[in-house]
DSSP file (Angstrom, degrees, kcal/mol; ACC not computed):
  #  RESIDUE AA STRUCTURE BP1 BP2  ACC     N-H-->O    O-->H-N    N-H-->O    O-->H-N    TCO  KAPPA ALPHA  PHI   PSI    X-CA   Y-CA   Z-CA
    1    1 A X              0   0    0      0, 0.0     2,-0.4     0, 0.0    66,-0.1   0.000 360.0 360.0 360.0 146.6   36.9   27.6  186.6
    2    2 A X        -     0   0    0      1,-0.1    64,-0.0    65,-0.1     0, 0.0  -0.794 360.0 -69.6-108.1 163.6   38.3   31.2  186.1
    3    3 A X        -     0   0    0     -2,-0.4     2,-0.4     1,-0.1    63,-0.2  -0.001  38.0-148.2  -3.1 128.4   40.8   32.8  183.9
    4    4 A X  E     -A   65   0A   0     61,-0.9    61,-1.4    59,-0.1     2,-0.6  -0.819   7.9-169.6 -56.3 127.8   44.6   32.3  184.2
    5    5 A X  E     -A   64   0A   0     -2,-0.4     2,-0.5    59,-0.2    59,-0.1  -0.983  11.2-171.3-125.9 133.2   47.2   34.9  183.4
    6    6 A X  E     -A   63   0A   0     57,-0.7    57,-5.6    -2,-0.6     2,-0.5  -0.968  27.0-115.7-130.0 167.8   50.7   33.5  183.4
    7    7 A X  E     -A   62   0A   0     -2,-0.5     2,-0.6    55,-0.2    55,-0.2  -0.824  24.4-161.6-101.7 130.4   53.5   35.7  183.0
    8    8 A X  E     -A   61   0A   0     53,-2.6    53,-1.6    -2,-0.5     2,-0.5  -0.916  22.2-136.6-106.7 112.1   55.9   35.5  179.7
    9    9 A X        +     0   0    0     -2,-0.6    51,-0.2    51,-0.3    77,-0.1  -0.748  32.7 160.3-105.9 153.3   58.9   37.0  180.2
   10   10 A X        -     0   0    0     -2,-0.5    49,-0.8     2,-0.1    48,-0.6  -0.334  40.6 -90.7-141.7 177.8   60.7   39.4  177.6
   11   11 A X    >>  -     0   0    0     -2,-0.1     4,-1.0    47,-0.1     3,-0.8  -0.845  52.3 -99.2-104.8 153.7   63.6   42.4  177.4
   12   12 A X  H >> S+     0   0    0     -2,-0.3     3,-0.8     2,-0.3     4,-0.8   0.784 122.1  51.7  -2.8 -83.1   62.4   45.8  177.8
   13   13 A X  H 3> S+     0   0    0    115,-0.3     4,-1.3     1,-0.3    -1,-0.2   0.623 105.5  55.6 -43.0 -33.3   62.4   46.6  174.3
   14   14 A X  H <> S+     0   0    0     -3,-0.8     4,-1.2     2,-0.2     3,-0.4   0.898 108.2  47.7 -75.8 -51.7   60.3   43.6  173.4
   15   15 A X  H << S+     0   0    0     -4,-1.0    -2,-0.2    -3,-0.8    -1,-0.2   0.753 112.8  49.5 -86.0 -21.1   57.6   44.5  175.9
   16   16 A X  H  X S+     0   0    0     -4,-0.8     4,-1.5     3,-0.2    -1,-0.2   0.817 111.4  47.7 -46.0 -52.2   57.4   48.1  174.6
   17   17 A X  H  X S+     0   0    0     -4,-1.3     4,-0.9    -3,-0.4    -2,-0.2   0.649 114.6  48.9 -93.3 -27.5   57.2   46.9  170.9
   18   18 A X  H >< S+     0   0    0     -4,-1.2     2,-1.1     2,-0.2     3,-1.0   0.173 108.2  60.7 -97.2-136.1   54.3   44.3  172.0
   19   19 A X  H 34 S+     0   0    0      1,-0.4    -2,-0.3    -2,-0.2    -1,-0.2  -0.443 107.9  31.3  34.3 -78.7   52.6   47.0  173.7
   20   20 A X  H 3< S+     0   0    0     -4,-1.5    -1,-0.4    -2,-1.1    -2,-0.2   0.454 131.6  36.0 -83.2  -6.1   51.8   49.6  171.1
   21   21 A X  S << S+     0   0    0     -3,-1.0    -1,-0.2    -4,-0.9    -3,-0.2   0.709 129.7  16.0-120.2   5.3   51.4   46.9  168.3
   22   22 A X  S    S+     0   0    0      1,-0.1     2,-1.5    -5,-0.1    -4,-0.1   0.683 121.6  34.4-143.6 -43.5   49.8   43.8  169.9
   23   23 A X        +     0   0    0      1,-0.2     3,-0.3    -4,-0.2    -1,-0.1  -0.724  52.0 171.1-112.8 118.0   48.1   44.3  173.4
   24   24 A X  S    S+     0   0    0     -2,-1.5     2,-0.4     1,-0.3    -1,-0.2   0.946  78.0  32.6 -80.2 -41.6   46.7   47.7  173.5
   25   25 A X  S    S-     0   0    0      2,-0.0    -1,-0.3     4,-0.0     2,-0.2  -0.880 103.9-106.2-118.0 115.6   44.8   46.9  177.0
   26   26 A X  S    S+     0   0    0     -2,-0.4    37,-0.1    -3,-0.3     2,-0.1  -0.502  94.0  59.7 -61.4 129.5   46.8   44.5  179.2
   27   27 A X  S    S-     0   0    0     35,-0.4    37,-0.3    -2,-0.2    36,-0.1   0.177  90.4-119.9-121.7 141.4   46.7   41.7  180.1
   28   28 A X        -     0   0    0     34,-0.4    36,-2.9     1,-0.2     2,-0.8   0.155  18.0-135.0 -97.4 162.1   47.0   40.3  176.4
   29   29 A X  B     -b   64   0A   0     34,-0.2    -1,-0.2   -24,-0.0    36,-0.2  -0.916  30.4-124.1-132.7  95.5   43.7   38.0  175.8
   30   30 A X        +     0   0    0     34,-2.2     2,-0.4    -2,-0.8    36,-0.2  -0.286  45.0 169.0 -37.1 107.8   45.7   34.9  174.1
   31   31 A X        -     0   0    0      1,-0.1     3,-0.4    34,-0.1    10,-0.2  -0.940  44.2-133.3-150.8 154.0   43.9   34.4  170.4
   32   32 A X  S    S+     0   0    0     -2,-0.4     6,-0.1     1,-0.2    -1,-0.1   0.465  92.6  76.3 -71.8  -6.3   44.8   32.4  167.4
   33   33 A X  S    S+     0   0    0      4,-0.1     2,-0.3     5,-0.1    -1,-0.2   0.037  90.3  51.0-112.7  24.9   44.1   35.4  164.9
   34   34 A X  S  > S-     0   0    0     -3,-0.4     4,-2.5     1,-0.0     5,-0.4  -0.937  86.9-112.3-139.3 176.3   47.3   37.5  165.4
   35   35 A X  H  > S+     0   0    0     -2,-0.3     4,-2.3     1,-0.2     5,-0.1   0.927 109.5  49.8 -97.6  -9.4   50.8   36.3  165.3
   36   36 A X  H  > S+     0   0    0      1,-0.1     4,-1.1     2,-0.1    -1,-0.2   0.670 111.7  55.4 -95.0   9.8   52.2   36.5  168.3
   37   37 A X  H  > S+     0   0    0      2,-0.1     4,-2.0     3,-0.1    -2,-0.2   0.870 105.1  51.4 -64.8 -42.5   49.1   34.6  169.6
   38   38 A X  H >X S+     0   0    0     -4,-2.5     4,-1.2     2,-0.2     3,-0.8   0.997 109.8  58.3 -40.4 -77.8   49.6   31.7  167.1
   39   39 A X  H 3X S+     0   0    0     -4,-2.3     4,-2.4    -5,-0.4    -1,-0.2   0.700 110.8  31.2 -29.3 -51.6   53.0   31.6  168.4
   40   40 A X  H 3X S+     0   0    0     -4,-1.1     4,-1.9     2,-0.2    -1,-0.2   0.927 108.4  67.2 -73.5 -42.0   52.6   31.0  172.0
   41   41 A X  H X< S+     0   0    0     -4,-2.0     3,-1.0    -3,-0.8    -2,-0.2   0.920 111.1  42.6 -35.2 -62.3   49.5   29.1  171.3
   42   42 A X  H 3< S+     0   0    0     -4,-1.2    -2,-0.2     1,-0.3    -1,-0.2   0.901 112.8  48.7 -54.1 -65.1   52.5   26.7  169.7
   43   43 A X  H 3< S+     0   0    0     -4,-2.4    35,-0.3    -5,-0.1    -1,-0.3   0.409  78.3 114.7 -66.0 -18.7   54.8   26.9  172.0
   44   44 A X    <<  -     0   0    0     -4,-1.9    33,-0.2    -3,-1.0     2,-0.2  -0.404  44.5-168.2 -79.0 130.2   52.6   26.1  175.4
   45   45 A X  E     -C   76   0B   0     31,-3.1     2,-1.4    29,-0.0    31,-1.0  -0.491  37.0 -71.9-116.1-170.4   53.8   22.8  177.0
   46   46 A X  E >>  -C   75   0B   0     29,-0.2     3,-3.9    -2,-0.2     4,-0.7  -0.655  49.9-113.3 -82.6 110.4   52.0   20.8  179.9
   47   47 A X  G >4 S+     0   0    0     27,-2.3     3,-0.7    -2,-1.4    -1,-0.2   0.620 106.3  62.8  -5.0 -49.8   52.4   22.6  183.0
   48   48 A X  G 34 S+     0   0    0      1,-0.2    -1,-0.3     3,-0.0     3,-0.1   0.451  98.1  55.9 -88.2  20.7   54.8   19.9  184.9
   49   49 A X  G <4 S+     0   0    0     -3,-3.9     2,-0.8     1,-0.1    -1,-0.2   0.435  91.3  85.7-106.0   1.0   57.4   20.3  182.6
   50   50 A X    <<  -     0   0    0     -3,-0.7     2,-0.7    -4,-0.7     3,-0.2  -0.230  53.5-175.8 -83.4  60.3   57.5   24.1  183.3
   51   51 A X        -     0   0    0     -2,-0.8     4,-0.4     1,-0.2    28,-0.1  -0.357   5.2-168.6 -68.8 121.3   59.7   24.9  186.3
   52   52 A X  S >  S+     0   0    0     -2,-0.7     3,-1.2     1,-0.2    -1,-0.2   0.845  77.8  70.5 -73.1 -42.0   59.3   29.0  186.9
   53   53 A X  T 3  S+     0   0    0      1,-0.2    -1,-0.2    -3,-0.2    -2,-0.1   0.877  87.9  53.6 -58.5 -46.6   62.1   28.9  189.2
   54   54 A X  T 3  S+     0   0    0     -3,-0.1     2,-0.8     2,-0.0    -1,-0.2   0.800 100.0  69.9 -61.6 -32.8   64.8   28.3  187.0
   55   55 A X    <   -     0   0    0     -3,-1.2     2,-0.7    -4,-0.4    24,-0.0  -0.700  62.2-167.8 -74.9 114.1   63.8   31.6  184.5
   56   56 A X        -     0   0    0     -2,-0.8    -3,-0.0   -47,-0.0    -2,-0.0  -0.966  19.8-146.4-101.8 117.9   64.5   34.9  186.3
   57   57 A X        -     0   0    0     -2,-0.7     3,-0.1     1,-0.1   -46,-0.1  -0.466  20.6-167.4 -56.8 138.9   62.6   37.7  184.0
   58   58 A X  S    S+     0   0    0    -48,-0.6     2,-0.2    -2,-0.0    -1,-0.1   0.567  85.3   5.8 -88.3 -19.6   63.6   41.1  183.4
   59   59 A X  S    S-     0   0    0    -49,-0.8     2,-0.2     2,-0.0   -47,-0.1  -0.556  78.1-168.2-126.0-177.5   60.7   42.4  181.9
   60   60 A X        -     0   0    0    -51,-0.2     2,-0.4    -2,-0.2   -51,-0.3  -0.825  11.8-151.0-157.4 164.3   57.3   40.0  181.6
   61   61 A X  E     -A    8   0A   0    -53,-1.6   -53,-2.6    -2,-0.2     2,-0.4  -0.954  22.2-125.6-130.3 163.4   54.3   40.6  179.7
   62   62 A X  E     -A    7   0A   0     -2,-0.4     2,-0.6   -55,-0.2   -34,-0.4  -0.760  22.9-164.4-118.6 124.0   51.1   39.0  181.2
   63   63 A X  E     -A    6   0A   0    -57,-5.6   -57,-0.7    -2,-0.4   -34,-0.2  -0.756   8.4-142.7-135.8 103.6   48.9   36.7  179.0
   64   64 A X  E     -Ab   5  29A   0    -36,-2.9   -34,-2.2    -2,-0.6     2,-0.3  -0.368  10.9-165.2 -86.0 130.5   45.2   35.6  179.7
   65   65 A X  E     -A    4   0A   0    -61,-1.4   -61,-0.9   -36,-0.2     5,-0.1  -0.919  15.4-134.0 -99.6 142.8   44.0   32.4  179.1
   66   66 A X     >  -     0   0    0     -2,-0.3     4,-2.4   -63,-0.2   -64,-0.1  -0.236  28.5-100.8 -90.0 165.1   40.6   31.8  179.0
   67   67 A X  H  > S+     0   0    0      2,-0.2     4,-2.4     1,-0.1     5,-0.3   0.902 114.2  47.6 -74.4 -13.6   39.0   28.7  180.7
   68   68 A X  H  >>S+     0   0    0      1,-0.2     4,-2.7     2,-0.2     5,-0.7   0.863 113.3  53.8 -62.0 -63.9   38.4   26.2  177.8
   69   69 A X  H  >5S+     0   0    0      1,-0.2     4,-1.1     2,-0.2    -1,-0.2   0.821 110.7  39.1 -41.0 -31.6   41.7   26.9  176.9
   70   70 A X  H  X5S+     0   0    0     -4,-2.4     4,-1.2     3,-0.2    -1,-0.2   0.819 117.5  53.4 -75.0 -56.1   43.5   26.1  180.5
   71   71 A X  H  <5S+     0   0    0     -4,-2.4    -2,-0.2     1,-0.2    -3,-0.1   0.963 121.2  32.2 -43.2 -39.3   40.9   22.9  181.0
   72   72 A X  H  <5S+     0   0    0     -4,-2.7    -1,-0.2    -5,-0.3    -2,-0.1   0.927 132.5  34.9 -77.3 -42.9   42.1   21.7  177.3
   73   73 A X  H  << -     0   0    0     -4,-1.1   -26,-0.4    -5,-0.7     3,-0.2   0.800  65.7-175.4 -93.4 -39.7   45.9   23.2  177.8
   74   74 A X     <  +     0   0    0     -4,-1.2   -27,-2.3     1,-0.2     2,-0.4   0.845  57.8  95.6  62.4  34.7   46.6   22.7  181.5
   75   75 A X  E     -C   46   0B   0    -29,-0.3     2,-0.3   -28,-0.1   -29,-0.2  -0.686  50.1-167.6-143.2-166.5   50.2   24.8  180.6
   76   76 A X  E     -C   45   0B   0    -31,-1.0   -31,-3.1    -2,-0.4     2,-0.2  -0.700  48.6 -61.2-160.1-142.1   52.5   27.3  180.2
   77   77 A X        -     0   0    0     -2,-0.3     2,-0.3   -33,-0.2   -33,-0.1  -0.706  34.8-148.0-107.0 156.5   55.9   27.8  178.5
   78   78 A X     >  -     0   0    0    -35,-0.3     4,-1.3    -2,-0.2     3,-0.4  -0.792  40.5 -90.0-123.0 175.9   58.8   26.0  179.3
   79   79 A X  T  4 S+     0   0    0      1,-0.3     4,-0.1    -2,-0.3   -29,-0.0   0.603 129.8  47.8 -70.9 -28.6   62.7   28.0  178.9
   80   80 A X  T >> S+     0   0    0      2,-0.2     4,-1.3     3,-0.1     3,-1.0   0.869 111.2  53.1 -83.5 -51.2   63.2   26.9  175.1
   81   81 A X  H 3> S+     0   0    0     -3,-0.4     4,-0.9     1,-0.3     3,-0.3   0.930 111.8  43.7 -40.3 -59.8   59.5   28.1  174.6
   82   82 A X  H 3X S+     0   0    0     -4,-1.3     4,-0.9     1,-0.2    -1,-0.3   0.518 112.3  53.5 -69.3 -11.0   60.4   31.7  176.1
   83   83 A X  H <> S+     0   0    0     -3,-1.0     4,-1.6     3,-0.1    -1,-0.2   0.658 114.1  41.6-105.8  -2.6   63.7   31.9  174.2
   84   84 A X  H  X S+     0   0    0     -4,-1.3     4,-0.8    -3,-0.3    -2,-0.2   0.559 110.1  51.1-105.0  -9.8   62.0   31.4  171.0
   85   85 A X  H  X S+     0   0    0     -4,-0.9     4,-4.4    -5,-0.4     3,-0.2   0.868 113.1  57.7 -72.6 -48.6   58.8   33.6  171.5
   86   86 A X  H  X S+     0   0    0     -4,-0.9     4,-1.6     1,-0.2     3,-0.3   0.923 107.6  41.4 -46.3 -47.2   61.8   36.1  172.5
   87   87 A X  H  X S+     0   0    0     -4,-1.6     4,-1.1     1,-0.2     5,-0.4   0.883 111.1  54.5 -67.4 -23.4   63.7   35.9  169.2
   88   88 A X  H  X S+     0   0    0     -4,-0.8     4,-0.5     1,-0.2    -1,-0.2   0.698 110.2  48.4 -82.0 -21.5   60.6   36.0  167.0
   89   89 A X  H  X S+     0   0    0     -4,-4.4     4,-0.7    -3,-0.3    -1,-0.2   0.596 108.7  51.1-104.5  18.3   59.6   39.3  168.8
   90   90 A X  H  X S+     0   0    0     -4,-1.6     4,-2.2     2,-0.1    -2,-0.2   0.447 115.8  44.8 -93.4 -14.3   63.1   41.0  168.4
   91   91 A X  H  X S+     0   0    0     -4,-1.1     4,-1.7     2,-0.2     5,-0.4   0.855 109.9  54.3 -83.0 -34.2   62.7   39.9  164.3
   92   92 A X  H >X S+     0   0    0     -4,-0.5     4,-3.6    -5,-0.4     3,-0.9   0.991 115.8  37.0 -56.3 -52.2   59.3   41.2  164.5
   93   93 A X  H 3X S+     0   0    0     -4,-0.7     4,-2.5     1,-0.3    -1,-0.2   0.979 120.0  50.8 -73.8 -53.1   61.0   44.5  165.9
   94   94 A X  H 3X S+     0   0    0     -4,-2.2     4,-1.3     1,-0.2    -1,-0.3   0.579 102.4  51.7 -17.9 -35.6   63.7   44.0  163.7
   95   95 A X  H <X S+     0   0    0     -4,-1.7     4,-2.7    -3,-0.9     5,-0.3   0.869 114.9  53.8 -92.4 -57.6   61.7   43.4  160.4
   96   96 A X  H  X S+     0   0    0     -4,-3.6     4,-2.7    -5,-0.4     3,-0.2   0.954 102.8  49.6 -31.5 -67.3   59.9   47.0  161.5
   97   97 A X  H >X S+     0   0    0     -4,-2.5     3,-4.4     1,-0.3     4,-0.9   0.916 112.9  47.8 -58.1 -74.4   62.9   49.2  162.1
   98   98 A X  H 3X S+     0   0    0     -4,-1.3     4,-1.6     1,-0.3    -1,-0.3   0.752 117.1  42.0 -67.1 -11.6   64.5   48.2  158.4
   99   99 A X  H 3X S+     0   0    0     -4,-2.7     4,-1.3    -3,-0.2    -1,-0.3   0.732 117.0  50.2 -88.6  -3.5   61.2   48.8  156.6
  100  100 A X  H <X S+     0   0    0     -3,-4.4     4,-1.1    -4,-2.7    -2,-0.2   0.836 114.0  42.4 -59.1 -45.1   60.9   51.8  158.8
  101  101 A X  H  X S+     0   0    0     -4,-0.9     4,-3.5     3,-0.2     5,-0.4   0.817 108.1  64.1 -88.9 -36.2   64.5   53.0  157.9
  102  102 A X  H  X S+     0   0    0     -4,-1.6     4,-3.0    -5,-0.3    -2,-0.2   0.996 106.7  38.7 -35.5 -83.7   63.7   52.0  154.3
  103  103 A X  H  < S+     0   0    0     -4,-1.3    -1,-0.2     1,-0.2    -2,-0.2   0.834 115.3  53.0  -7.8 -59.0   60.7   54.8  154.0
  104  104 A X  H ><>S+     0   0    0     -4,-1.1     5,-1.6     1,-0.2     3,-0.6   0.873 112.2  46.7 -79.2 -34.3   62.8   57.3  156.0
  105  105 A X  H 3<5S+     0   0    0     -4,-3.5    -1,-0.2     1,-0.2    -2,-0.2   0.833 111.5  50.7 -47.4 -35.3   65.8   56.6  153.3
  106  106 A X  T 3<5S+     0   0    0     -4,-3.0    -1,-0.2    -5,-0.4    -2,-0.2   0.771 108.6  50.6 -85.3 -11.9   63.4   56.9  150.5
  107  107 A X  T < 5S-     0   0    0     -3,-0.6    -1,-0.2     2,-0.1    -2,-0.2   0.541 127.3 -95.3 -88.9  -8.8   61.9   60.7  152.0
  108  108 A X  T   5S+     0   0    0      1,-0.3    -3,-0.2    -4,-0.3     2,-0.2   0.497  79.2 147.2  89.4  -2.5   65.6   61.8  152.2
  109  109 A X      < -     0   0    0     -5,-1.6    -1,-0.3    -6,-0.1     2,-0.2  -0.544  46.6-110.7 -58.4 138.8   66.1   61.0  156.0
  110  110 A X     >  -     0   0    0     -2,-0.2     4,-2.1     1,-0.0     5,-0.2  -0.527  16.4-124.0 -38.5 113.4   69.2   59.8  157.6
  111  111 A X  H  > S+     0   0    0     -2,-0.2     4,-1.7     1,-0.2    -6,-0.1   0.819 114.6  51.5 -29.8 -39.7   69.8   56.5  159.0
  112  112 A X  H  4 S+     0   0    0      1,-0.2    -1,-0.2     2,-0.2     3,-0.1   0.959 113.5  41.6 -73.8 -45.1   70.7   58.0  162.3
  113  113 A X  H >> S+     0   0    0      1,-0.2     4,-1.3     3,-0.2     3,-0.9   0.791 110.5  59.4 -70.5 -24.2   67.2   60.4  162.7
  114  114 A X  H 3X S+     0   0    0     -4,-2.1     4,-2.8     1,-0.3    -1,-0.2   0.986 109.8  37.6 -72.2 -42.6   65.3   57.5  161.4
  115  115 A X  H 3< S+     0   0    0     -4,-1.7    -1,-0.3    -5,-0.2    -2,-0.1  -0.446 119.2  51.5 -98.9  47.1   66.4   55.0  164.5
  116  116 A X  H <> S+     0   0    0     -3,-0.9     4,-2.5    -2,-0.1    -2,-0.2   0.159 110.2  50.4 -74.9 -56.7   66.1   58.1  166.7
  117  117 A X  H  X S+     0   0    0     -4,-1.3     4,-2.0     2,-0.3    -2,-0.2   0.836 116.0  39.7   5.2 -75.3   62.6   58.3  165.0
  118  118 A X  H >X S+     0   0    0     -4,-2.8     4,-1.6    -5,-0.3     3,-1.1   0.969 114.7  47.6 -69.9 -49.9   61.7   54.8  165.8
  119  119 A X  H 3>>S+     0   0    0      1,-0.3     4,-2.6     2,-0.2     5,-2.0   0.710 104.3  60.0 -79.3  -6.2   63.0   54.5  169.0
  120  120 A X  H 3<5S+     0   0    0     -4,-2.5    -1,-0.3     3,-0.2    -2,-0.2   0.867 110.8  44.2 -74.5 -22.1   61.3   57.8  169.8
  121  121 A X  H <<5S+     0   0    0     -4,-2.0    -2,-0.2    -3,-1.1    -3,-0.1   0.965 120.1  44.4 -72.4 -41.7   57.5   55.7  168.7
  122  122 A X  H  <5S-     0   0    0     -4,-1.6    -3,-0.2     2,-0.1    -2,-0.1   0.768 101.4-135.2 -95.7 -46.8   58.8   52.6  170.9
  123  123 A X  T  <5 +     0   0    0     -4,-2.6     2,-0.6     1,-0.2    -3,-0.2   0.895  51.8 157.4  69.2  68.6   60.1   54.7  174.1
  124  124 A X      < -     0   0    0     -5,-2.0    -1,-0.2  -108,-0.1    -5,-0.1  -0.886  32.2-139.3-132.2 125.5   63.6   52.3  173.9
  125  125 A X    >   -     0   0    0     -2,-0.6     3,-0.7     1,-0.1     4,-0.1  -0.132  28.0-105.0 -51.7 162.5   66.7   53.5  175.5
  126  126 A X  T 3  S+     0   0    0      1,-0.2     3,-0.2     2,-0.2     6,-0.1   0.663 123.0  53.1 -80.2 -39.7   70.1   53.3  174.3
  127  127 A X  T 3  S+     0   0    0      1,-0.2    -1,-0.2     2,-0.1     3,-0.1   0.212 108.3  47.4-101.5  39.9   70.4   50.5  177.0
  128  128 A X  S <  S+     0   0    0     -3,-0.7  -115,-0.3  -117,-0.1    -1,-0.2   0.053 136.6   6.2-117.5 -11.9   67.6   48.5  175.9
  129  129 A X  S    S-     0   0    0     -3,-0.2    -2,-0.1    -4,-0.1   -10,-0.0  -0.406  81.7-142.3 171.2 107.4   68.5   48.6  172.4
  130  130 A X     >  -     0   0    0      1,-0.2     4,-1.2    -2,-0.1    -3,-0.1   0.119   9.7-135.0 -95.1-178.4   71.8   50.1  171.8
  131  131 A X  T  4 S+     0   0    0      2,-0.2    -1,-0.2     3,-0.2     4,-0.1   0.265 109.8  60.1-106.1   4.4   72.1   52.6  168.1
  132  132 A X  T  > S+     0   0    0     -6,-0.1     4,-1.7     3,-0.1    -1,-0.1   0.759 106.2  50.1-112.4 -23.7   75.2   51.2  167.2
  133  133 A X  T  4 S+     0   0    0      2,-0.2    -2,-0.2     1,-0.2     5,-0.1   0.764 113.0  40.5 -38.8 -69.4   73.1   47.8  167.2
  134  134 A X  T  X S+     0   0    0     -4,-1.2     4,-1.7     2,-0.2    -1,-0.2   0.729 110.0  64.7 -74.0 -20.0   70.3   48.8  165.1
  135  135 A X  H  > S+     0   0    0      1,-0.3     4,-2.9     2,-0.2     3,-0.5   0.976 115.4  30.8 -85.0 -75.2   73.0   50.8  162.7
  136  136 A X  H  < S+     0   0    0     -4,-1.7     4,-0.4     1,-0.3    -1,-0.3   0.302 110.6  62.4 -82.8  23.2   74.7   47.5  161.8
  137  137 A X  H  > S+     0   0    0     -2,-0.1     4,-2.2     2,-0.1     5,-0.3   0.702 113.3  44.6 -99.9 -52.3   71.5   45.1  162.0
  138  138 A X  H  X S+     0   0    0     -4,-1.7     4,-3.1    -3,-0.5    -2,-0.2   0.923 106.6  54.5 -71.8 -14.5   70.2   47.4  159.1
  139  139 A X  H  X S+     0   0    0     -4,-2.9     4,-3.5     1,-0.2    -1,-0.2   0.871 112.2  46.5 -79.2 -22.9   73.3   47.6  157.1
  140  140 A X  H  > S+     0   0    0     -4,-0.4     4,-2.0    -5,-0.3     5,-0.4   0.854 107.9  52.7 -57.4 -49.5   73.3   43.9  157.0
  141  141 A X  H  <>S+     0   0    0     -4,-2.2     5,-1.3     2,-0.2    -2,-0.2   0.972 117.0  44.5 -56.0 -51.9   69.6   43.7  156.1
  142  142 A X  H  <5S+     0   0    0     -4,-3.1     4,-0.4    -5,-0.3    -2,-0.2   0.948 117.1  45.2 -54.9 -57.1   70.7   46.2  153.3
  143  143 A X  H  <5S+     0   0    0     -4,-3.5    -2,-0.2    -5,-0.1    -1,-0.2   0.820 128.1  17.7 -30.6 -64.0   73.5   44.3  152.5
  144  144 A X  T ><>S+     0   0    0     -4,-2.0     3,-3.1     2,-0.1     5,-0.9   0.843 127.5  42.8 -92.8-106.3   72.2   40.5  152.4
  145  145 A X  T 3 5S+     0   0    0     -5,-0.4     5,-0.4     4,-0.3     3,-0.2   0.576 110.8  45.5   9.1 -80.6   68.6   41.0  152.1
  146  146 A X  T 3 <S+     0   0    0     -5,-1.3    -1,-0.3    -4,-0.4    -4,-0.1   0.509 112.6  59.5 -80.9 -22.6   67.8   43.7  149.5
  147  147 A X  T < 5S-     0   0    0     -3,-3.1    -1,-0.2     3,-0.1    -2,-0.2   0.080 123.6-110.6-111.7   0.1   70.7   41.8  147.4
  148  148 A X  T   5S+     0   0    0      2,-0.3    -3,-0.2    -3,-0.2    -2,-0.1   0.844  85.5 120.3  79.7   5.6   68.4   38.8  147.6
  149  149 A X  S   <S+     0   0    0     -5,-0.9    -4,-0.3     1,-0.4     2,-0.2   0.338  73.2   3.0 -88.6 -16.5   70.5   36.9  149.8
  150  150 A X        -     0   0    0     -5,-0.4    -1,-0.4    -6,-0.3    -2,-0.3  -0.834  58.8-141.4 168.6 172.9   68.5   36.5  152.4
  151  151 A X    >   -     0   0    0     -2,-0.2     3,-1.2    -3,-0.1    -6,-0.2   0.084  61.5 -37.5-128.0-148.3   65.0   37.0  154.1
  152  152 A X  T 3  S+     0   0    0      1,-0.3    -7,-0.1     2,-0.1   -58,-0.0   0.947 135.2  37.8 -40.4 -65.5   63.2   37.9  157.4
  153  153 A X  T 3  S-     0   0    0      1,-0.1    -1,-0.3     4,-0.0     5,-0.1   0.684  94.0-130.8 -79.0 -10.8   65.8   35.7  159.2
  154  154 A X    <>  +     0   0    0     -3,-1.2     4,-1.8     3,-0.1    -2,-0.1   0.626  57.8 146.2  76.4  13.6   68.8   36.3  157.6
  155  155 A X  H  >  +     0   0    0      1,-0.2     4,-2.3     2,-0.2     5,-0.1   0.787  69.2  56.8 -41.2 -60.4   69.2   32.4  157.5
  156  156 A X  H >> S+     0   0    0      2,-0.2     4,-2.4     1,-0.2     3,-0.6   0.957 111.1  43.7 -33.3 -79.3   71.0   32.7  154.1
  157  157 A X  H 3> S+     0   0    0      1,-0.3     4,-3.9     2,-0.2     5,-0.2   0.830 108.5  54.0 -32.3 -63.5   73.7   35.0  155.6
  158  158 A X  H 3X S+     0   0    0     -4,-1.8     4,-0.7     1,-0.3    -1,-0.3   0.866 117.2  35.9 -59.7 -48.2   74.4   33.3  158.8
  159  159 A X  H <X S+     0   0    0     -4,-2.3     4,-2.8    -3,-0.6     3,-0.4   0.843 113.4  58.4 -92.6 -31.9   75.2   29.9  157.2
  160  160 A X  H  X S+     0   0    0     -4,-2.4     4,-1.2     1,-0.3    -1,-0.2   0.996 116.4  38.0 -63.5 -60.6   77.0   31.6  153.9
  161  161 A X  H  < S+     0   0    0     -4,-3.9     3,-0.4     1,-0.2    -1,-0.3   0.764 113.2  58.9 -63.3  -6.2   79.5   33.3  156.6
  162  162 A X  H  < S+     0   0    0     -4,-0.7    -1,-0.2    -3,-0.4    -2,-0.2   0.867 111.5  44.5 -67.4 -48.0   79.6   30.0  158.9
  163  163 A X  H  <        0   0    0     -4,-2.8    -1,-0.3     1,-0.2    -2,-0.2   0.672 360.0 360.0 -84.8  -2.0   80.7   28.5  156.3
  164  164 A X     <        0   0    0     -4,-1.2    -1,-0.2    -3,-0.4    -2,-0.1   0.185 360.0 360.0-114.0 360.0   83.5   31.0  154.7
């Protein structure tokens, strides 16, 4: 039996950010020992509950399974699978930029040249991941966060103001 690749699909930004830190040679070689491998590993459902048709990608990023792993797994992601691999790699990108912007704060950089900074490592566009976006995702992070209020997800926050 050979090799699989199914296709995951992701925004722009997302496939940039997995790109330089997670598949260096495409197409990404599925493993248990990183995290967004765990993840999908989790997430893979039985193949006839996946209908492809219904998903239109804008971006996709391509992800090889090996053959024990298709004999054992027979699957692929289903639409709840792909919208939670997505949020977990925009925190992942998230999580970056404010300990990124942290650093550049702490050398005597500017918020703004620091998220020019990052998106210049990334290649992401202003309409793939807008600056006015990233300005208030970190001032929240600053806010919340750093005050001990809440962590990676921002869990804390979201429910404090739900409830207010």
């Amino acid at each position: 039996m050979s090799e699989i690749i199914i296709s995951v699909p992701v925004k722009p930004a997302s496939k940039k950010f997995l790109q330089k830190n997670f598949i260096l040679s495409p197409p990404y070689r599925l493993s248990s020992t990183d995290p967004v491998g765990a993840l999908l590993l989790g997430l893979l459902k039985p193949k006839s509950k996946f209908p492809m048709s219904k998903y239109h990608p804008e971006e996709c990023i391509d992800v090889k399974i090996g053959n024990w792993k298709e004999r054992q797994l027979r699957c692929f992601l289903n639409e709840q699978g792909i919208v939670l691999f997505c949020r977990f790699v925009q925190k992942l990108m998230e999580f970056e930029l404010h300990k990124f912007l942290d650093v550049y704060q702490e050398y005597g950089g500017k918020i703004t040249e620091g998220i020019l900074s990052f998106r210049k490592k990334y290649e992401i566009s202003e309409d793939e991941w807008a600056m006015e976006t990233m300005r208030k995702g970190y001032t929240r992070y600053q806010k919340y966060a750093l005050a001990g209020k809440g962590g990676f997800g921002y869990r804390d926050y979201k429910s404090k103001s739900a409830a207010a």
